[in-house]
C-alpha positions as CSV (number, residue, x, y, z in Angstrom):
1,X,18.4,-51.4,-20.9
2,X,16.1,-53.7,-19.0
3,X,14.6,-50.3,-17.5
4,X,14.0,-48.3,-20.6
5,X,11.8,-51.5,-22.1
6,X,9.8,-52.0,-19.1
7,X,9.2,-48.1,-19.1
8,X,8.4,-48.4,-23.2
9,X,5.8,-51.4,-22.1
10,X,4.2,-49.5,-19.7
11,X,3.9,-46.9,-22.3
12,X,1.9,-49.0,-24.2
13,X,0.0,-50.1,-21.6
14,X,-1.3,-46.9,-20.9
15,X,-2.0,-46.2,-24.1
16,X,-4.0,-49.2,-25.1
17,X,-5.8,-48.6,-21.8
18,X,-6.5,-45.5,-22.5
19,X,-7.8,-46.3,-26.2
20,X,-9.5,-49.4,-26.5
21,X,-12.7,-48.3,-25.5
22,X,-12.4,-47.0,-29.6
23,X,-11.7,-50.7,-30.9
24,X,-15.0,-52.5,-30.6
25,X,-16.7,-49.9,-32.7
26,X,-14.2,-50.0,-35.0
27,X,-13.8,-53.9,-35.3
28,X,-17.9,-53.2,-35.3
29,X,-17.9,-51.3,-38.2
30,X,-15.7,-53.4,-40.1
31,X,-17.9,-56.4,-39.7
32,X,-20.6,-54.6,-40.9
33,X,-19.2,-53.5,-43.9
34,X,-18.1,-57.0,-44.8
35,X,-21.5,-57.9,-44.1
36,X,-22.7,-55.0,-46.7
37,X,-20.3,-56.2,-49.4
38,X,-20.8,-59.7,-49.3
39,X,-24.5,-59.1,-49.1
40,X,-25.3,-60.3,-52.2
41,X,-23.5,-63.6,-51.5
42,X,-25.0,-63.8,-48.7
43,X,-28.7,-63.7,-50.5
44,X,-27.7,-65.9,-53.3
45,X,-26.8,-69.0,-50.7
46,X,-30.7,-68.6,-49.2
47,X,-32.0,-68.0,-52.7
48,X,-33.2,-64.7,-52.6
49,X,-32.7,-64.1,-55.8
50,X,-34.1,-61.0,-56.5
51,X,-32.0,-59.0,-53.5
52,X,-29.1,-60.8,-55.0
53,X,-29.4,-59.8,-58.2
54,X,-30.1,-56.2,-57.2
55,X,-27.4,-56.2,-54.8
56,X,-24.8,-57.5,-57.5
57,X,-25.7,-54.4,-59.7
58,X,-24.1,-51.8,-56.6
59,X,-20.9,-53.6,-57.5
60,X,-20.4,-52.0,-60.9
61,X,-22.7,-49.3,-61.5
62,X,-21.6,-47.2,-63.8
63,X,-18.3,-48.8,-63.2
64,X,-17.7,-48.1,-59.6
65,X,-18.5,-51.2,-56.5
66,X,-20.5,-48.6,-54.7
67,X,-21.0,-51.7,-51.9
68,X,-16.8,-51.2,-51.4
69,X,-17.8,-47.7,-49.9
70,X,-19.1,-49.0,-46.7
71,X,-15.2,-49.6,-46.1
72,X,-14.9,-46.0,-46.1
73,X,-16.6,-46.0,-42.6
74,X,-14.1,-48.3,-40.7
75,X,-11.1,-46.3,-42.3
76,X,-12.1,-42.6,-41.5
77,X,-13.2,-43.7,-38.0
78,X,-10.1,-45.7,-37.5
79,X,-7.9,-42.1,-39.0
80,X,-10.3,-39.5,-37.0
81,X,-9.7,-41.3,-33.8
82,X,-6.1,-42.8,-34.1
83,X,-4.3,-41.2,-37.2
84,X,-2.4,-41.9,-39.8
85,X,-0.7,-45.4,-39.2
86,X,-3.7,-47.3,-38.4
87,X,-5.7,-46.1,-41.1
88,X,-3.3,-47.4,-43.5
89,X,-3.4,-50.3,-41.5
90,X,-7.3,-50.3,-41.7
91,X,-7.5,-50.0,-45.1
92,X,-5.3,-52.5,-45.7
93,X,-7.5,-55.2,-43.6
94,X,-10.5,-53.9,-46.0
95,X,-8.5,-55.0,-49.0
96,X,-7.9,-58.5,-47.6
97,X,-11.4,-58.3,-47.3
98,X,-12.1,-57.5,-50.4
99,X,-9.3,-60.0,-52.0
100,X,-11.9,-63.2,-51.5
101,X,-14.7,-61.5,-53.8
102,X,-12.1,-60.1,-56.5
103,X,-10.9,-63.5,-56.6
104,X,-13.7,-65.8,-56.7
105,X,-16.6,-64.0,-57.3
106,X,-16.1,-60.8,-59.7
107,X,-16.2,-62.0,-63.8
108,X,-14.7,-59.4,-65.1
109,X,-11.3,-59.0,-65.9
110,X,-8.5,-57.2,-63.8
111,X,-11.1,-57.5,-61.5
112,X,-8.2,-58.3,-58.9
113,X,-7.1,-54.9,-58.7
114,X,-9.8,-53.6,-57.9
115,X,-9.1,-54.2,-53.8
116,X,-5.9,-52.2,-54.5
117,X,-7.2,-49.7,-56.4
118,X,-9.9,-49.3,-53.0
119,X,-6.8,-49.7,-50.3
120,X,-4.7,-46.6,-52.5
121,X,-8.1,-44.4,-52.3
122,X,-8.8,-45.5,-48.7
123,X,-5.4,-44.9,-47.8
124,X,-5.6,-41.5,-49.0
125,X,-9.3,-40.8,-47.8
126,X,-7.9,-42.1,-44.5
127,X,-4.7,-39.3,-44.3
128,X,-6.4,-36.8,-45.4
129,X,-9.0,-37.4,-42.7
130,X,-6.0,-37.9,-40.1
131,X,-4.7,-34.7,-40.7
132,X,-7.8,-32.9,-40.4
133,X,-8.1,-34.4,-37.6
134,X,-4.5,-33.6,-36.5
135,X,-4.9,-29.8,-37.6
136,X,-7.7,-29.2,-35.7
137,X,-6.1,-30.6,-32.4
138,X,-3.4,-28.6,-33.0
139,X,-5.8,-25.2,-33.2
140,X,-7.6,-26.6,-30.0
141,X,-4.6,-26.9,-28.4
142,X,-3.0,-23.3,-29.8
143,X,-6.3,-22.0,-28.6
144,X,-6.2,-23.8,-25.0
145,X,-2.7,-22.3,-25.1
146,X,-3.6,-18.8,-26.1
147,X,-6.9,-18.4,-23.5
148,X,-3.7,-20.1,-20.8
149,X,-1.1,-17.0,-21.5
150,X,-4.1,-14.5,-21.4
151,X,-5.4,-16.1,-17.9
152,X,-2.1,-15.4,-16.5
153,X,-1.9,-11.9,-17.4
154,X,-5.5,-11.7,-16.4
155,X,-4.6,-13.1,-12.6
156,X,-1.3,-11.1,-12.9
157,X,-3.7,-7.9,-12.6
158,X,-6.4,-8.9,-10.1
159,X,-4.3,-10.5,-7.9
160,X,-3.6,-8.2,-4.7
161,X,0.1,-10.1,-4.1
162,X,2.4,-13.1,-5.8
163,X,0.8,-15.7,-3.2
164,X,-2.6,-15.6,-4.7
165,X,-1.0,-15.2,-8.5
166,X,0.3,-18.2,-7.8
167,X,-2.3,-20.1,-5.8
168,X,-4.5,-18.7,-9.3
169,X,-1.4,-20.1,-12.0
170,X,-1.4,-23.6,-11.2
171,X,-4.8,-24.2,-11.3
172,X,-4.3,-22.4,-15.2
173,X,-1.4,-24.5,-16.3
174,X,-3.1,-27.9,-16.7
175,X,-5.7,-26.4,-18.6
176,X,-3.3,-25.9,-21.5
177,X,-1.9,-29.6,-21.7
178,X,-4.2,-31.3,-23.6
179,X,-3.5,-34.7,-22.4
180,X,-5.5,-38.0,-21.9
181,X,-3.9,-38.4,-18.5
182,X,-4.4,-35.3,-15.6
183,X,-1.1,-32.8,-15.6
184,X,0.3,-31.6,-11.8
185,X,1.9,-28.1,-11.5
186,X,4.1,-27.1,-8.7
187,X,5.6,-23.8,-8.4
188,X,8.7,-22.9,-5.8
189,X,9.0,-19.5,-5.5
190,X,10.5,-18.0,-3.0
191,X,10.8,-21.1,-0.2
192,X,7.1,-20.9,-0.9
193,X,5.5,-23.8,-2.4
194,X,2.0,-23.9,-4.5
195,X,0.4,-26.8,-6.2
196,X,-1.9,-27.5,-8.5
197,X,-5.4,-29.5,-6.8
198,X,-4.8,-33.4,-6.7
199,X,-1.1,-33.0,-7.0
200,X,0.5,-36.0,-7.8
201,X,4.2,-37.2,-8.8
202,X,4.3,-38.8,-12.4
203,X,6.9,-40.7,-14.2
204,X,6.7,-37.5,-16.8
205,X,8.2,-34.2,-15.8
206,X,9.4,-30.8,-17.2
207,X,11.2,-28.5,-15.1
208,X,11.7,-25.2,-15.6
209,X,13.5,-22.4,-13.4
210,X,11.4,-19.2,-12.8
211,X,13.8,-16.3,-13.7
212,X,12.7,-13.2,-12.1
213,X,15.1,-9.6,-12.7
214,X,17.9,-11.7,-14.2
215,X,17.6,-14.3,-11.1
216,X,16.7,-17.3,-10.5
217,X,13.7,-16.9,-7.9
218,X,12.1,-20.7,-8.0
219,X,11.2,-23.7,-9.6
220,X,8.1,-25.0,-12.5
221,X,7.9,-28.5,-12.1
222,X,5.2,-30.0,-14.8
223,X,4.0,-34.0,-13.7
224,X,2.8,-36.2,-16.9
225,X,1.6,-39.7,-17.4
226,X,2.7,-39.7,-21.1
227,X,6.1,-40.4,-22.6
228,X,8.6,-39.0,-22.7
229,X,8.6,-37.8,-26.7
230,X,5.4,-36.5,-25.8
231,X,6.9,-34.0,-22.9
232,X,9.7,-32.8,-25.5
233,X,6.7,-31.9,-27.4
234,X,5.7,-29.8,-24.8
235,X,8.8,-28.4,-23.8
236,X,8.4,-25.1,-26.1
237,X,5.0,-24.9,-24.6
238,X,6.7,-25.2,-20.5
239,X,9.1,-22.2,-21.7
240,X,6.5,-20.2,-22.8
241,X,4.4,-20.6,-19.7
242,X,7.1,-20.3,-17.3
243,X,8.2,-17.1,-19.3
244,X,4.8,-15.4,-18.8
245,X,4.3,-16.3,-14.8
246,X,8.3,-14.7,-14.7
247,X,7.3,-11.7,-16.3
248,X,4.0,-11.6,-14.0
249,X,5.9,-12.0,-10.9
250,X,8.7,-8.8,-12.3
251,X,5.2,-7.2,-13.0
252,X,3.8,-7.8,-9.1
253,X,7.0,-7.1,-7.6
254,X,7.1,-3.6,-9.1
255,X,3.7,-2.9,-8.2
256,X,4.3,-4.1,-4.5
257,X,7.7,-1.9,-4.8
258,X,5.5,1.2,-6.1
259,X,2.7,1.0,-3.1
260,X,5.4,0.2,-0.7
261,X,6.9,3.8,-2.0
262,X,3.5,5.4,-2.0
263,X,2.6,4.3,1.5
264,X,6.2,5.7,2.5
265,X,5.7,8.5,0.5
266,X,1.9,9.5,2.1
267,X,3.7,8.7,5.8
268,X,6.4,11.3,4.7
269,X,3.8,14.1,3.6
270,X,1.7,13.1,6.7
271,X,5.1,14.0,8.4
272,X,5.8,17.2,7.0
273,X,2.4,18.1,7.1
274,X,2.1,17.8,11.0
275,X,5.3,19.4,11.1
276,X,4.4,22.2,9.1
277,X,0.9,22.4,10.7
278,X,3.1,22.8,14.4
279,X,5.4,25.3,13.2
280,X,2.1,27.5,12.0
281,X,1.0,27.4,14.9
282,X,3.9,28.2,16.8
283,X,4.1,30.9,14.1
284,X,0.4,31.7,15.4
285,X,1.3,31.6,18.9
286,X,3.6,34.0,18.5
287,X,2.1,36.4,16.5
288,X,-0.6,36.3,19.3
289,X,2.0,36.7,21.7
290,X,3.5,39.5,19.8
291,X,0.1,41.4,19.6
292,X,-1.0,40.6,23.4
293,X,2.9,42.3,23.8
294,X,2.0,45.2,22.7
295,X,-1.4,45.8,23.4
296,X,0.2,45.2,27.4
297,X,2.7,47.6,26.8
298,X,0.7,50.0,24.6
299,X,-1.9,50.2,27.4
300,X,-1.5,48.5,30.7
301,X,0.9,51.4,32.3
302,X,-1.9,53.8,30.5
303,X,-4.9,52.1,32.3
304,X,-2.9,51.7,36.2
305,X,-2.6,55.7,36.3
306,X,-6.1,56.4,35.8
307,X,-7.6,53.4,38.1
308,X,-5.2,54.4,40.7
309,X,-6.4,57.9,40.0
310,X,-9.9,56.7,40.7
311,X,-9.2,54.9,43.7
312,X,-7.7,57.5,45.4
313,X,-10.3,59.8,44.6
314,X,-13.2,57.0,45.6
315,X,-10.7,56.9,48.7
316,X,-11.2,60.7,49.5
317,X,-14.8,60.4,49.0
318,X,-15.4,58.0,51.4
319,X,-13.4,59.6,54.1
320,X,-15.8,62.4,53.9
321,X,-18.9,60.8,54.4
322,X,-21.0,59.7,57.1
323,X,-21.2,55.9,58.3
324,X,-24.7,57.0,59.5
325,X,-26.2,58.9,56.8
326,X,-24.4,57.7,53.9
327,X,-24.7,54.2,54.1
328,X,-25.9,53.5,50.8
329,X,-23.0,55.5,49.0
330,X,-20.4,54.3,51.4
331,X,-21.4,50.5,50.0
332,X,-21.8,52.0,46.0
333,X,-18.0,53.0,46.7
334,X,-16.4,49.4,48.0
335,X,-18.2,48.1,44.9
336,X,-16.1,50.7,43.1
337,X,-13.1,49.4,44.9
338,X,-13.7,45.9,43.5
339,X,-13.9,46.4,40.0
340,X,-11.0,48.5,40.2
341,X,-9.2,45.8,41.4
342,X,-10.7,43.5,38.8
343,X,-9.5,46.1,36.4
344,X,-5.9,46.3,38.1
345,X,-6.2,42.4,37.7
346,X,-6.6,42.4,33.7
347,X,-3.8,45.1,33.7
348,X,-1.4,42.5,35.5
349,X,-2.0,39.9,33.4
350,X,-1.2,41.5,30.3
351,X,1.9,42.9,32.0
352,X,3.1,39.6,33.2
353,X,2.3,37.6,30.1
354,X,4.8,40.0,28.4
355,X,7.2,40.1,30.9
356,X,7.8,36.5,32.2
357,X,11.0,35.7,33.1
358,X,13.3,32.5,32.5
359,X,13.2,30.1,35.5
360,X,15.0,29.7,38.3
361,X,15.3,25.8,38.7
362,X,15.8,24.3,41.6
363,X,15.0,20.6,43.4
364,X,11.7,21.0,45.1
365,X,9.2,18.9,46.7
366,X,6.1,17.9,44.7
367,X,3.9,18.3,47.5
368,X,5.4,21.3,48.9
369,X,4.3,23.1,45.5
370,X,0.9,21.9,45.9
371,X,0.4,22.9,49.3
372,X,2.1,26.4,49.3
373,X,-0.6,26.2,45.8
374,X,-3.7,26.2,48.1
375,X,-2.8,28.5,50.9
376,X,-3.7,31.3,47.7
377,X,-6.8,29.4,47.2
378,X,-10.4,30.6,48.9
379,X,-12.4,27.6,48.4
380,X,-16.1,27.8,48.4
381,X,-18.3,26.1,51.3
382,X,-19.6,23.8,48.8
383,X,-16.9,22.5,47.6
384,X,-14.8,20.1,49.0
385,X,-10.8,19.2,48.7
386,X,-10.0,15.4,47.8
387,X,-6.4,16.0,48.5
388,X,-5.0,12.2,47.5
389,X,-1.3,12.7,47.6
390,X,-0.5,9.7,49.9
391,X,2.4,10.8,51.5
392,X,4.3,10.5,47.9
393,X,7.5,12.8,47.8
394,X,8.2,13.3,44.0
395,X,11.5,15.6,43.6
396,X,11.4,17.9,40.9
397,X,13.7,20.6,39.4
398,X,11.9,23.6,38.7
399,X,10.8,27.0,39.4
400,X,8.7,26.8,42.4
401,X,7.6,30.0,42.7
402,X,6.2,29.8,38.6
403,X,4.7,26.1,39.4
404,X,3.1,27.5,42.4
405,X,1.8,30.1,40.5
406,X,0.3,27.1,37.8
407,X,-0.9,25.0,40.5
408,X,-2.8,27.8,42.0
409,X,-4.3,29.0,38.7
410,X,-5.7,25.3,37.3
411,X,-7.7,25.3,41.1
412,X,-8.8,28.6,40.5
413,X,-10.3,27.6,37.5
414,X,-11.3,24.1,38.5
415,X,-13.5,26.1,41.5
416,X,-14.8,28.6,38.7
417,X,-16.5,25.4,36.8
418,X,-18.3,24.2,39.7
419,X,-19.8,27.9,39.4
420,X,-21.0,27.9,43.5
421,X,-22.8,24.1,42.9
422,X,-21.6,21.6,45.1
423,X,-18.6,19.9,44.0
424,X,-15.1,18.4,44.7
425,X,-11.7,19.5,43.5
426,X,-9.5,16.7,43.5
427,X,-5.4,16.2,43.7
428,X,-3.8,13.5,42.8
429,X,-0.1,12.6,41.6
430,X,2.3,10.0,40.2
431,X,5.0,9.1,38.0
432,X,5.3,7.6,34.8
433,X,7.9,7.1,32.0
434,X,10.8,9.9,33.9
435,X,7.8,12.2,34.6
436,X,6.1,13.2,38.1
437,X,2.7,13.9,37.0
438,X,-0.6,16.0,39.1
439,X,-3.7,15.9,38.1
440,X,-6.3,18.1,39.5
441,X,-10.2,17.3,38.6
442,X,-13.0,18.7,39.1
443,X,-16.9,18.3,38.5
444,X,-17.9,21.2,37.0
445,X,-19.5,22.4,33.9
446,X,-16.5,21.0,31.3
447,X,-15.5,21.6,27.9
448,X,-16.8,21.2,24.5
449,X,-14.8,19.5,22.2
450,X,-14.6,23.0,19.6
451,X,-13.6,24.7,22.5
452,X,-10.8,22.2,24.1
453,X,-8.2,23.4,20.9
454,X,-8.4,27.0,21.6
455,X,-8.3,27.1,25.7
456,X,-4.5,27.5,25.5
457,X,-4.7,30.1,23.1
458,X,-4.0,33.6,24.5
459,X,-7.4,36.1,24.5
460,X,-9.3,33.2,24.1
461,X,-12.0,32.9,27.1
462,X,-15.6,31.8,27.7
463,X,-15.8,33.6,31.4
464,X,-17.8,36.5,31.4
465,X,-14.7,38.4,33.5
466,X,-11.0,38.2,32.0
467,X,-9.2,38.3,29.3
468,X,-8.3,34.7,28.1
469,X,-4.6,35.3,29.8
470,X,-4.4,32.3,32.5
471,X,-4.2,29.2,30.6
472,X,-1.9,30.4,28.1
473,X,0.7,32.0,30.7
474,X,-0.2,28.4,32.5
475,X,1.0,26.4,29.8
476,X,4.2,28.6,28.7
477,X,5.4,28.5,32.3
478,X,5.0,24.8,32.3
479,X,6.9,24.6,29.0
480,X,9.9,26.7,30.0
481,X,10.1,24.3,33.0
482,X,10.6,21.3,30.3
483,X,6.8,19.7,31.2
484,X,3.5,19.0,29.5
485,X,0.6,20.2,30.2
486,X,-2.9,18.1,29.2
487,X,-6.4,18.5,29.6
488,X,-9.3,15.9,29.3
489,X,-12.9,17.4,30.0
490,X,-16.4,16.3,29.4
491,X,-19.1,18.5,29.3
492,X,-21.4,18.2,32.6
493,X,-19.1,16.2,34.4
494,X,-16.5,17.7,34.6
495,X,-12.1,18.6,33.8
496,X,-8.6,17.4,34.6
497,X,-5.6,19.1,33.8
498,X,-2.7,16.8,34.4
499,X,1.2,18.6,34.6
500,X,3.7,16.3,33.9
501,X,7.5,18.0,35.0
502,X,10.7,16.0,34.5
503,X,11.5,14.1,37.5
504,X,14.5,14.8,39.5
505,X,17.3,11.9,39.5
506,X,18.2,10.5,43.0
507,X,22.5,10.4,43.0
C-alpha cells in the first residue's frame, strides 16, 4: 500500500514538473484580467473620473459586462493547455473574483448572479475549448501512428535482412508515443537484441511477444516515464505495432527463404548446365572420333599401297643410276623417300587413333618411362635437357609401353615449339593428392588462349605438317590409364604439359 502511494506521488511529481512552466502565465493572465475588471475602481480611488466613468459603461453595455471577458483569457489558456478539470476550476477562481464587484459595487438588481451566470458560460467556453484541444491531439497522435505503421512497411522493403529492419523499427517506435517524457524500445528477436538510441529502463513498461508463423520468435519491451493508466492507453497502440514488425519479419523471412531457393536454384542450373555442356562435348568428341574412324579406315590402307608402290619404284630408279653422273637426281629421289615417309606417318596415325587398344597395366617405374621416352627422342644441338627427377622413384600402374609412347610425343612437340632457337626442355616430377605428376616445359613459341581449348581436339593443328592426331591420341591414352592430362602455356615463353597417373600403393 505504502508502495503504490509513493509511486502515485511520484506521479505527480512528474507531472507538476513537467507542467508548471504553464502556471505563471496563467496565474499572469488572471491577474491581469482582475486588473481589467476592477479598472474602473481602480480609477475612481485616484479620481480619474472620466476613465472611470467610461470604464463603468463596459460593464453593462447593451446589457453585457464586456470587462468580464478578459476572464475568457485565463479559462481557454488554462483548458487548451491542461483540459477540462482545471478549466472548470479556472473559471470558478474568475467568479470568486467577480463575487467582490457583484456584491459591493454593481446597483443593479440580481446583480449577484451575474458571476454565475459568467462561471456557467466560461465553464462551457472552457470544455469546449478542452476538447478541441483533446480532438486534435488525438488526430496528431492517429497521424504520428499512421506515418509509424507506414515506416515499418517502408523499412520492411528496403531493408536487405531482419537485423537492419530491426536496427531501422526501434528508432520508428518512439516516434508514435506522443509523450512528455522520452519512450525506449527493445526488441529480442531471435537471441538478438536491438535497442532504441539512449535506451533506458523506466518504471513504465508494455511488453509484447513478437509472434512470427504461429511462434513465438522474441520479445517488444516499451520503457515509459508516465503512469501506469497512461500505458493501458497505449496498449491497443503496442499491439498494433508489434503486429506490423511480426508480419514484416514473416514478410523478410519469406523473401530470405525465396533468394536462398533462387541462389540454390541458379547453383543447380549452373550444374546441369556444365554437365550438359561435358556431355556435348563428349558427344563432340565422339562424333570426331567417329569421322577421324572412318576417314582412317576409308583411306589409310588405300593411301599405304600406292606410297609403297612409289617407293619401290623410286627404289628401282635409283639402283639404275649413276652415283657419278646422276648426282643431282639421286638426291631429288631421297627427298622422295622422306615425304613418303611423312606420308606413311599421317597414314599411321589415323590407323592408330582408330585402332588403340585397352591397356595393359602394370607397376612400373616413373622414371623408367621417362627415360626409355627419350632414347626415341633426337634432340636438337640447341636445345638442352634439364632432366630434374632427383633420384625420385614414383610407382605407377599403367601401360608403359602407351605412356612411353605419351612421354615421347609431349617432347616431340615441346622440341617443335623451340622451332631450331635455343632453348631447354625441362623434366620434372612429383606427387600430390594420390597422384605422381611429370611436367615437361619448354620455352618455345606457346599458345594462345583461343587456341589452348581446341589443342586436344582431334584434326585440330597449327603445324604446317600433320594432321592434328598427336595430342588427342596423347590425352585418350592418358585417360584410359585413369590420369589427367593439363596444359599451361604463354605465348613467347613458353608450355608445360603436366600428366598426372594414379599412384601405385606400397603393401
Amino acid at each position: 500500500m505504502q508502495t503504490n502511494l509513493k509511486k502515485q506521488k511520484q506521479g505527480w511529481r512528474k507531472r507538476l514538473k513537467i507542467n508548471h512552466k504553464h502556471l505563471p502565465y496563467i496565474v499572469g493572465t488572471m491577474v491581469l484580467a482582475v486588473l481589467v475588471y476592477y479598472l474602473p475602481v481602480i480609477a475612481g480611488l485616484f479620481n480619474w473620473s472620466g476613465l472611470s466613468e467610461g470604464m463603468n459603461r463596459l460593464h453593462n453595455l447593451a446589457g453585457i459586462d464586456f470587462l468580464g471577458l478578459v476572464f475568457f483569457v485565463p479559462v481557454v489558456y488554462t483548458a487548451y493547455i491542461y483540459g477540462v478539470r482545471p478549466a472548470v476550476i479556472a473559471a470558478f477562481i474568475s467568479m470568486i473574483m467577480l463575487l467582490p464587484h457583484a456584491i459591493l459595487i454593481d446597483n443593479y438588481p440580481n446583480a449577484f448572479f451575474k458571476p454565475t451566470a459568467f462561471v456557467i458560460i466560461l465553464s462551457a467556453v472552457g470544455s469546449v475549448v478542452a476538447m478541441v484541444q483533446r480532438s486534435e491531439i488525438e488526430h496528431r497522435q492517429r497521424m504520428k501512428e499512421m506515418k509509424c505503421l507506414y515506416d515499418i512497411g517502408m523499412a520492411a522493403d528496403e531493408s536487405r535482412s531482419i537485423g537492419e529492419f530491426l536496427e531501422t523499427v526501434v528508432t520508428l517506435v518512439p516516434g508514435a508515443m506522443v509523450t512528455t517524457t522520452p519512450t525506449s524500445v527493445r526488441i529480442t528477436y531471435q537471441d538478438q537484441v536491438y535497442k532504441s538510441p539512449d535506451f533506458a529502463k523506466s518504471s513504465g513498461k508494455i511488453t509484447e511477444n513478437l509472434v512470427v508463423n504461429g511462434e513465438t520468435a522474441g520479445l517488444v519491451e516499451m520503457y515509459s516515464g508516465r503512469s501506469n493508466p497512461y500505458l493501458k492507453k497505449r496498449n491497443h497502440l503496442a499491439k498494433t505495432l508489434v503486429e506490423r514488425i511480426s508480419g514484416a519479419l514473416r514478410q523478410l523471412e519469406l523473401e530470405q527463404s525465396l533468394q536462398q531457393y533462387y541462389q540454390q536454384l541458379e547453383q543447380e542450373v549452373e550444374a546441369r548446365t556444365r554437365d550438359l555442356e561435358k556431355v556435348q562435348e563428349k558427344l563432340i568428341r565422339s562424333e570426331r572420333l567417329a569421322a577421324v574412324g572412318e576417314l582412317a579406315s576409308g583411306v589409310g590402307h588405300e593411301l599405304r599401297n600406292p606410297l609403297n608402290v612409289i617407293r619401290n619404284c623410286a627404289y628401282l630408279l635409283g639402283m639404275s643410276l649413276d652415283t657419278e653422273k646422276d648426282a643431282e637426281a639421286l638426291a631429288s629421289l631421297k627427298v622422295l623417300d622422306k615425304q613418303i615417309d611423312a606420308a606413311n606417318k599421317i597414314v599411321t596415325d589415323l590407323l592408330d587413333f582408330t585402332r588403340i587398344k585397352p591397356p595393359t597395366q602394370v607397376v612400373a617405374d616413373l622414371n623408367m618411362l621417362i627415360t626409355e621416352s627419350l632414347s626415341y627422342l633426337e634432340l636438337p644441338d640447341r636445345v638442352k635437357l634439364a632432366n630434374r627427377l632427383n633420384g625420385h622413384h614414383f610407382q605407377v600402374r599403367t601401360d608403359a609401353e602407351q605412356m612411353e609412347r605419351v612421354f615421347a610425343n609431349i617432347m616431340s612437340n615441346a622440341v617443335q615449339a623451340m622451332n631450331g632457337r635455343e632453348g631447354e626442355l625441362g623434366i620434372d616430377t612429383g606427387e600430390e593428392g594420390g597422384y605422381v605428376w611429370v611436367r615437361f616445359s619448354d620455352n618455345g613459341c606457346g599458345i594462345t588462349p583461343e587456341n589452348m581449348e581446341k589443342i586436344f581436339e582431334p584434326l585440330f593443328t597449327t603445324k604446317p605438317k600433320g594432321i592434328g592426331l598427336g595430342l588427342a591420341i596423347t590425352r585418350r591414352l592418358v585417360e584410359q590409364n585413369g590420369g589427367k592430362i593439363e596444359v599451361q602455356s604463354e605465348v613467347g615463353k613458353g608450355t608445360a604439359f603436366t600428366v598426372k597417373l594414379p599412384q601405385e600403393t606400397r603393401r
